[in-house]
C-alpha positions as CSV (number, residue, x, y, z in Angstrom):
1,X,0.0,0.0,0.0
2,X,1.2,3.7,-1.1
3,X,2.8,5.6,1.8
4,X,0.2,8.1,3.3
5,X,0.3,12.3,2.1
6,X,0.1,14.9,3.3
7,X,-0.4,17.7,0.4
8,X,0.2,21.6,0.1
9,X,-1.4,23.5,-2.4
10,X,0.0,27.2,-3.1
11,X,0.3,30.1,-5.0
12,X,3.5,31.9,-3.2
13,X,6.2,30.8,-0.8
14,X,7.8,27.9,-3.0
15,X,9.4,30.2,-6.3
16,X,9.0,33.1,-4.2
17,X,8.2,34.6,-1.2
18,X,7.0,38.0,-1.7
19,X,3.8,38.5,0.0
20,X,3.0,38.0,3.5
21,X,1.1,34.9,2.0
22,X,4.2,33.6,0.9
23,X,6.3,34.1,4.0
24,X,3.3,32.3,6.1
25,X,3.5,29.5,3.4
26,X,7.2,29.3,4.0
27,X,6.8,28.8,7.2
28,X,4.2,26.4,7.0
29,X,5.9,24.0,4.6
30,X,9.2,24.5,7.0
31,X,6.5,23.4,9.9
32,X,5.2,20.6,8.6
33,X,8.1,19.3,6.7
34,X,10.1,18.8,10.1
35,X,6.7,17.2,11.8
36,X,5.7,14.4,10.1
37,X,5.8,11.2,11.4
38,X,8.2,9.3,9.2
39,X,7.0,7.4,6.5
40,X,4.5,9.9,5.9
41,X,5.5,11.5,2.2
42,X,4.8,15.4,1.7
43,X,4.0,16.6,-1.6
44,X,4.5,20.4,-2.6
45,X,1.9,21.7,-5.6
46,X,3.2,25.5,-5.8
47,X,1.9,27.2,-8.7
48,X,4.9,27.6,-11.5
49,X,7.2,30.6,-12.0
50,X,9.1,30.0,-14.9
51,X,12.8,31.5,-14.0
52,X,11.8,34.4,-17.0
53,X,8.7,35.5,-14.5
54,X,9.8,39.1,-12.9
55,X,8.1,37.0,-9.9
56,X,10.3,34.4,-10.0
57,X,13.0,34.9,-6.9
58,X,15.7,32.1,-7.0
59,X,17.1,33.0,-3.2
60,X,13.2,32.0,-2.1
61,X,13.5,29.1,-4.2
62,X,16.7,28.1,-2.7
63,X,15.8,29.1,0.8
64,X,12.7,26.2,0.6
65,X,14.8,23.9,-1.5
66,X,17.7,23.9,1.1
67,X,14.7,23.6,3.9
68,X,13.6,20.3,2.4
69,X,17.0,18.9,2.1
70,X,16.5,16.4,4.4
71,X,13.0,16.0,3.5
72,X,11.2,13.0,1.5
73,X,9.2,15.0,-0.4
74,X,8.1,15.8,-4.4
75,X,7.3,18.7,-6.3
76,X,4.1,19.2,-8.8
77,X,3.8,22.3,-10.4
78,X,0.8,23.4,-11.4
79,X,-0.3,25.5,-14.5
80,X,-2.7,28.8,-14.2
81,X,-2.5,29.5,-17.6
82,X,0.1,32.1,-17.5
83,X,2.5,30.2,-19.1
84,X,4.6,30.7,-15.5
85,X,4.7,34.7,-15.5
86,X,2.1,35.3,-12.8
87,X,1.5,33.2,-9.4
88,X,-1.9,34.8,-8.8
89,X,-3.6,36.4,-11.9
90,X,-6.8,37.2,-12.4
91,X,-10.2,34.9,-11.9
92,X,-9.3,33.1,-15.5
93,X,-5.9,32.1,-13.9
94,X,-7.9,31.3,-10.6
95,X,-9.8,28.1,-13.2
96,X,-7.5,27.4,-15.1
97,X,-5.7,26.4,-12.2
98,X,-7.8,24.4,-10.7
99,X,-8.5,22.5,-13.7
100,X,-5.0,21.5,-13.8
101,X,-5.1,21.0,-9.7
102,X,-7.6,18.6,-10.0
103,X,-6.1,16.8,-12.8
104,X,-3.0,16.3,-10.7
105,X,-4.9,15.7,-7.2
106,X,-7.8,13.5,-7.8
107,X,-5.2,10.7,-9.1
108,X,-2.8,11.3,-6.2
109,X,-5.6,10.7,-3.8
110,X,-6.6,7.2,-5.8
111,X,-2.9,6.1,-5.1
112,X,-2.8,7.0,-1.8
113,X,-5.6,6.0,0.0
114,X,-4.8,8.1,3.3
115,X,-3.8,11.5,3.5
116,X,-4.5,15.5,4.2
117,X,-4.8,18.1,1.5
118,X,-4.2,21.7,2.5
119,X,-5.1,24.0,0.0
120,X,-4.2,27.6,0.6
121,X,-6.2,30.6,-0.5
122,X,-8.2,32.9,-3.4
123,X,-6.8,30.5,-6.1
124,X,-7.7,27.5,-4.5
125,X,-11.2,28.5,-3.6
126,X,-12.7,26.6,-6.9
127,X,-10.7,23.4,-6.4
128,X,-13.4,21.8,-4.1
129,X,-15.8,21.7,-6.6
130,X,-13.7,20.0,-8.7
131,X,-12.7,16.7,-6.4
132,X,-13.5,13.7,-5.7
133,X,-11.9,13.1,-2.4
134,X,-11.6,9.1,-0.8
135,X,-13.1,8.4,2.6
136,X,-9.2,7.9,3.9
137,X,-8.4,11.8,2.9
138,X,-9.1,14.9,5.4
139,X,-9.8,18.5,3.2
140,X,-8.4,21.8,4.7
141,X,-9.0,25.0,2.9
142,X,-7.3,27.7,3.9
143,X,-8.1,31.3,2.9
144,X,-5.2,34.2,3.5
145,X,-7.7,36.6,2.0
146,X,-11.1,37.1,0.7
147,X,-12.3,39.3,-2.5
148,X,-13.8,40.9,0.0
149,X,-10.9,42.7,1.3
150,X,-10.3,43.5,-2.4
151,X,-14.0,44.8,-3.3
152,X,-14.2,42.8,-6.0
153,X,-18.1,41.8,-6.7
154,X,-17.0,39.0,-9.8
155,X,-14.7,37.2,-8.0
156,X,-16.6,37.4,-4.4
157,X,-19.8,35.5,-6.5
158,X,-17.1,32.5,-7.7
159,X,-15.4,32.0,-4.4
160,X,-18.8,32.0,-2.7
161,X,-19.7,29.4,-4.9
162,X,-15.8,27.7,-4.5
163,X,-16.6,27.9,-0.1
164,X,-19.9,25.5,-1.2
165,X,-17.8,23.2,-3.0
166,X,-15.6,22.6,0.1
167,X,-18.4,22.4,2.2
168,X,-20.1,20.3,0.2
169,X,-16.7,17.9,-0.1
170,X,-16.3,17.7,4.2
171,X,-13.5,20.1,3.9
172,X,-12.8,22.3,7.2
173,X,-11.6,25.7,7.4
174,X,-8.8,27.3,8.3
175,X,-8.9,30.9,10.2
176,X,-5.7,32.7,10.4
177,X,-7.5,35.5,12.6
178,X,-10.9,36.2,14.8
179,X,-11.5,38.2,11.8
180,X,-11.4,35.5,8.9
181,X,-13.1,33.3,11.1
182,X,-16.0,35.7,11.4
183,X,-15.6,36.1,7.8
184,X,-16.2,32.4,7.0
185,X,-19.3,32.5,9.6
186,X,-20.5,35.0,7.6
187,X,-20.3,33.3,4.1
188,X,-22.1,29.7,5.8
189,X,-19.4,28.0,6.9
190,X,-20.3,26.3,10.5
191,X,-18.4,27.6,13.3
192,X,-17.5,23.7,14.4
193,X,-16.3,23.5,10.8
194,X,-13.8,26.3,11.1
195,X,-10.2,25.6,12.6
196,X,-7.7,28.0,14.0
197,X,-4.7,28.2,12.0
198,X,-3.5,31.6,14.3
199,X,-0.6,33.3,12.0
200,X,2.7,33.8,13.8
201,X,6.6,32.8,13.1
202,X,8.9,30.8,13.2
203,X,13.3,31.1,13.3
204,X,13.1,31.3,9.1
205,X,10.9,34.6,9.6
206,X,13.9,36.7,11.6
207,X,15.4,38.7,9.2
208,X,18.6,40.6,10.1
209,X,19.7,43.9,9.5
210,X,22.3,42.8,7.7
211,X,20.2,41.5,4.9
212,X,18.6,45.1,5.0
213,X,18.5,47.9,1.8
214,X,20.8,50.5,3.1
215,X,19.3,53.4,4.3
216,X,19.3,57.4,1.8
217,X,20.9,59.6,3.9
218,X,18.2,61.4,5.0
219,X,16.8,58.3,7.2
220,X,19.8,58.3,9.3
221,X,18.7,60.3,11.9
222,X,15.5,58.3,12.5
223,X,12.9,57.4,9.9
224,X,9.3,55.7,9.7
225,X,8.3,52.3,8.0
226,X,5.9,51.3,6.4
227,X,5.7,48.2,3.9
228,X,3.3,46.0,1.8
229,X,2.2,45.6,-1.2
230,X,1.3,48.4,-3.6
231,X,-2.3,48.0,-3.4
232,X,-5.1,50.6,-2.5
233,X,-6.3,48.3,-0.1
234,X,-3.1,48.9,2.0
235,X,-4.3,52.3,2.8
236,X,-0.5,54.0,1.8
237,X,-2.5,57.3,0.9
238,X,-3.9,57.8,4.8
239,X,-0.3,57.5,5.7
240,X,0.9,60.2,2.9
241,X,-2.3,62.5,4.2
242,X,-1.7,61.5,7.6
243,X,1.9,62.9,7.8
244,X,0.9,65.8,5.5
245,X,-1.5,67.2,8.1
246,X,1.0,66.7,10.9
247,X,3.2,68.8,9.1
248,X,0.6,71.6,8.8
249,X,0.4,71.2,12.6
250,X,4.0,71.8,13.3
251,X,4.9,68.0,14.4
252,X,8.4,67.6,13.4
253,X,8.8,64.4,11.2
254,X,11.2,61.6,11.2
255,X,11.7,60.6,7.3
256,X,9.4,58.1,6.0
257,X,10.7,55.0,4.6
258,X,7.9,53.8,2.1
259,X,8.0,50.4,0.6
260,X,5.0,50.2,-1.3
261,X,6.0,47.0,-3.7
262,X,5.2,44.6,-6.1
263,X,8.0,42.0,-8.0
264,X,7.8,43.8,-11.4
265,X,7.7,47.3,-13.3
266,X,6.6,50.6,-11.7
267,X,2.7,50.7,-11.5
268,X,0.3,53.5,-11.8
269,X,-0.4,53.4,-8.3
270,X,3.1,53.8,-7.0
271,X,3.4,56.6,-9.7
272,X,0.4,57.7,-7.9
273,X,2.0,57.3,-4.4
274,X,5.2,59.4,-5.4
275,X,3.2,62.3,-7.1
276,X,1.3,62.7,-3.7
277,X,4.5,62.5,-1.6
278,X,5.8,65.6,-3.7
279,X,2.5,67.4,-3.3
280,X,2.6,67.0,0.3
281,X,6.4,67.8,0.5
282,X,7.3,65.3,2.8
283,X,10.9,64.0,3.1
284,X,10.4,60.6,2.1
285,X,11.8,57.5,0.1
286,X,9.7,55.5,-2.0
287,X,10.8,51.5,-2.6
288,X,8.6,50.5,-5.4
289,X,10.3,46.9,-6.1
290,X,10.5,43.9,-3.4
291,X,13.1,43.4,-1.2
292,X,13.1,40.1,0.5
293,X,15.7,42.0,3.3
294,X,13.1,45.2,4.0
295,X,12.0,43.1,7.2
296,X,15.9,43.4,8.0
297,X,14.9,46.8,8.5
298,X,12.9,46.2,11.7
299,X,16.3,45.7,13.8
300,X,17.7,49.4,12.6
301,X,18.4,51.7,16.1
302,X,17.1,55.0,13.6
303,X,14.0,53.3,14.0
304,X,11.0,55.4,14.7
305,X,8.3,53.5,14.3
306,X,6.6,50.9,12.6
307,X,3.2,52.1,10.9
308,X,1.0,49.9,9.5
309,X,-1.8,51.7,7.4
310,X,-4.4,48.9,5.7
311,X,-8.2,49.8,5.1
312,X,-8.4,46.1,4.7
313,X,-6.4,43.3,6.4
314,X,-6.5,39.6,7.2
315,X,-4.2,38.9,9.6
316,X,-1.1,41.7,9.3
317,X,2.2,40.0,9.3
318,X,4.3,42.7,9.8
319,X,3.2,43.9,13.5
320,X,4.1,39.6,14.4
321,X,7.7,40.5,12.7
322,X,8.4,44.0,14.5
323,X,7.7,43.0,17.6
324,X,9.4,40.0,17.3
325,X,12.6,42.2,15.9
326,X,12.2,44.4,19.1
327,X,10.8,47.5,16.7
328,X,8.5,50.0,17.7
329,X,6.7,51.5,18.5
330,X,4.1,49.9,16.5
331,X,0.9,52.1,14.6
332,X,-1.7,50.5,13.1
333,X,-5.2,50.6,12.1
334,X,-7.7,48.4,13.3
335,X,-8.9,46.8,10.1
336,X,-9.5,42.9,10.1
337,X,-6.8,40.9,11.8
338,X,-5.0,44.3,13.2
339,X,-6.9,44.7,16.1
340,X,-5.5,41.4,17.3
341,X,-2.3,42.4,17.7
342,X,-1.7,46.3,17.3
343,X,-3.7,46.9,21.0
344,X,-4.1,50.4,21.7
345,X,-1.5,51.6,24.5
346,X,-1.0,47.7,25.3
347,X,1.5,46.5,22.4
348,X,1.3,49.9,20.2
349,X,-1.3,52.5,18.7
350,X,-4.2,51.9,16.6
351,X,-6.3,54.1,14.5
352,X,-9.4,54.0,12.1
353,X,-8.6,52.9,9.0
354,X,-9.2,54.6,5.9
355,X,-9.1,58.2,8.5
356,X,-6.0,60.2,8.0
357,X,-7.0,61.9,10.9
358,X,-6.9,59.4,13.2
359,X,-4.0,57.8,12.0
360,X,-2.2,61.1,12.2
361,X,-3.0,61.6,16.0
362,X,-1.6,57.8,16.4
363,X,1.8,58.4,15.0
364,X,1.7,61.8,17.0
365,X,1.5,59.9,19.8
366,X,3.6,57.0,19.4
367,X,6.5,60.1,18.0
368,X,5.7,61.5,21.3
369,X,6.3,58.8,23.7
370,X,8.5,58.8,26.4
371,X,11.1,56.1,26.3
372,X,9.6,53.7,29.5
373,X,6.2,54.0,27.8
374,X,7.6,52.4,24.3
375,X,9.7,49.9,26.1
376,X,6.4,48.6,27.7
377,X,4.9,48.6,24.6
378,X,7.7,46.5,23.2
379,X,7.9,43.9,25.6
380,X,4.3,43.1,25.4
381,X,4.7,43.1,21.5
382,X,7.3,40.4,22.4
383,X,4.9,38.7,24.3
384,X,2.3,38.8,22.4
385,X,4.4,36.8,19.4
386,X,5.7,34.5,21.7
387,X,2.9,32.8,21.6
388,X,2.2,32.7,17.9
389,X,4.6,30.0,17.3
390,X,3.9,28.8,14.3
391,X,5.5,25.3,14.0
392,X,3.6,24.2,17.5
393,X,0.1,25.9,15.5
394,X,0.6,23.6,12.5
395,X,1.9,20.6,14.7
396,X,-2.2,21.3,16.3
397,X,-3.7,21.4,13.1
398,X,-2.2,18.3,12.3
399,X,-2.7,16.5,14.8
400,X,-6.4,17.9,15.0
401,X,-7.2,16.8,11.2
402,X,-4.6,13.8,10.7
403,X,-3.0,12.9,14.3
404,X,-1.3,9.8,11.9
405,X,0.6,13.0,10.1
406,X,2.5,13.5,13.4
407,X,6.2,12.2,14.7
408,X,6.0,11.2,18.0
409,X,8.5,14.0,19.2
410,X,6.2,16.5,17.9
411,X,3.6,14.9,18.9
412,X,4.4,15.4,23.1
413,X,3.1,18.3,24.8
């Protein structure tokens, strides 16, 4: 009889890693690679970047190769009709790859009679639908997102319709935050359905400042970050307007480091970004292209603060890596899965999103604090992501869905 599987289905974090979705699916595959139970064979499905792709990033492909070393594993890529240029695409792309997913899954599960198939995120939504999963085989879908943080009606209508198919199929549901879980409530999915997959860290997250972008002169005597990608939805405007009326107000301004990103050309949104930095006058740097050292950036002394703008926002990675780097203090709004973690005068500063205003008063008052007051605010920040490990949250999750996944090392409390 075929060895049992367990199965990961992805979209970033095998040929790159340049979302926070991809540096949670890093750490995920790093998780469960070193806690299975031997015997037990993982299979990777990443969605292929052909090395020509300006998405393609061959130190994140090392990085996961070198992590699986050791590993008994194998590697199916699969197709989303972009002929390997694009790891997420459009709702076309979404189909077209899980057409091919289930081509390559449905057979694997007729070989292997037990096993676990995570499937993570918007691309995957449709695959469901599309399976015909053994009694021996346990279904985990697990959304990063939602077009609803994107306001897209089209695409909202299909994955409603993909969340059916899973449920339909048995699957359960993973919730990286209190917010996504209400989020999956909302859309019909049964609360004892729904399993907490809580996003946090592990050792492959700490980034040093060595691996950092140096700094423009300007930033040397103190600076602001902020960093995502350059989306609307990341709310980089109500940081630019936020600043702006500080500045009319007299508040004297540390630079502002800006790393508004995606993995390719200059968009019309960061063109956008830039123009309104000029307008405003602020002294700041834009980063338009990805970086995988920016989090390196966390550990600089010239530090500031960390702000973290988002009008939308699943989970927020980057408040779990600054306090985890010691940074802060940390601002953020409270959109989705930010009011988790960015507390208000408990582990940083929080704001309305999508209200300049607001977020103005909190970087005035995290620029303001006195030194004791930001050291508490660190060390709860520390905490706080202490206790998102995420090798012992995937260790639960397997052992919840598929305790015969499990070595017994990592299986012991």
């Amino acid at each position: 009889m075929n060895a049992p599987v367990v199965a990961i289905a992805l979209h970033d974090g095998y040929f790159s890693a340049a979302t926070g979705a991809g540096r949670s699916n890093q750490a995920l595959i790093t998780a469960a690679a070193h806690t299975l139970a031997p015997g037990v064979r993982l299979v990777l499905l990443p969605v292929d970047l052909h090395p020509t792709s300006p998405e393609y990033a061959p130190t994140a492909h090392r990085a996961v190769l070198d992590l699986l070393a050791d590993v008994p594993h194998q590697v199916t890529a699969l197709d989303n009709g972009t002929a390997g240029q694009q790891r997420f695409g459009d709702l076309t792309a979404f189909e077209h790859l899980d057409r091919h997913a289930a081509e390559v899954i449905n057979p694997l599960m007729r070989r292997h009679p037990r096993g676990l198939l995570i499937a993570i995120d918007q691309p995957f939504a449709g695959l469901g639908r599309l399976l015909a999963a053994p009694p021996g085989w346990r279904l985990l879908y697990l959304p990063r997102s939602s077009a609803d943080h994107h306001a897209d009606p089209t695409r909202a209508a299909w994955e409603q319709h993909g969340l059916d198919g899973w449920m339909a199929l048995g699957a359960a549901f993973g919730a990286i935050s209190t917010h996504m879980r209400t989020l999956l409530t909302g859309k019909g999915i049964p609360p004892e359905r729904i399993i907490d997959v809580p996003g946090g860290l592990t050792a492959i997250d700490r980034v040093p400042l060595t691996a950092a972008p140096p700094l423009p002169d300007q930033a040397e005597g103190g600076f602001l970050l902020s960093m995502g990608r350059a989306q609307p939805y990341k709310g980089f405007e109500d940081l630019l307007d936020a600043l702006g009326h500080l500045a009319e107000t007299g508040v004297r301004l540390p630079h502002l480091l800006l790393a508004a990103v995606t993995d390719g050309p200059t968009t019309a949104y960061q063109h956008h970004l830039r123009q309104r930095m000029n307008a405003l006058g602020l002294s700041a740097t834009l980063w338009t292209r990805f970086d995988p050292g920016l989090p390196g950036l966390l550990h600089h002394p010239a530090l500031r603060a960390v702000v973290v703008p988002s009008r939308s926002e699943p989970l927020g990675r980057i408040p779990l890596e600054a306090f985890a780097a010691g940074a802060g203090p940390v601002v953020a709004t409270t959109a989705g899965g930010l009011a988790e973690t960015v507390i208000d005068n408990a582990t940083g500063y929080s704001a309305a999103p999508g209200d300049p205003r607001s977020l103005a008063l909190a970087i005035g008052r995290a620029l303001a604090a006195p030194p004791d007051q930001v050291a508490r605010l660190r060390e709860a920040g520390e905490q706080l992501v202490a206790g998102r490990d995420y090798t012992s949250c995937i260790t639960g999750v397997l052992a919840a869905l598929s305790p015969w996944a499990i070595g017994a090392a990592a299986a012991k409390p």
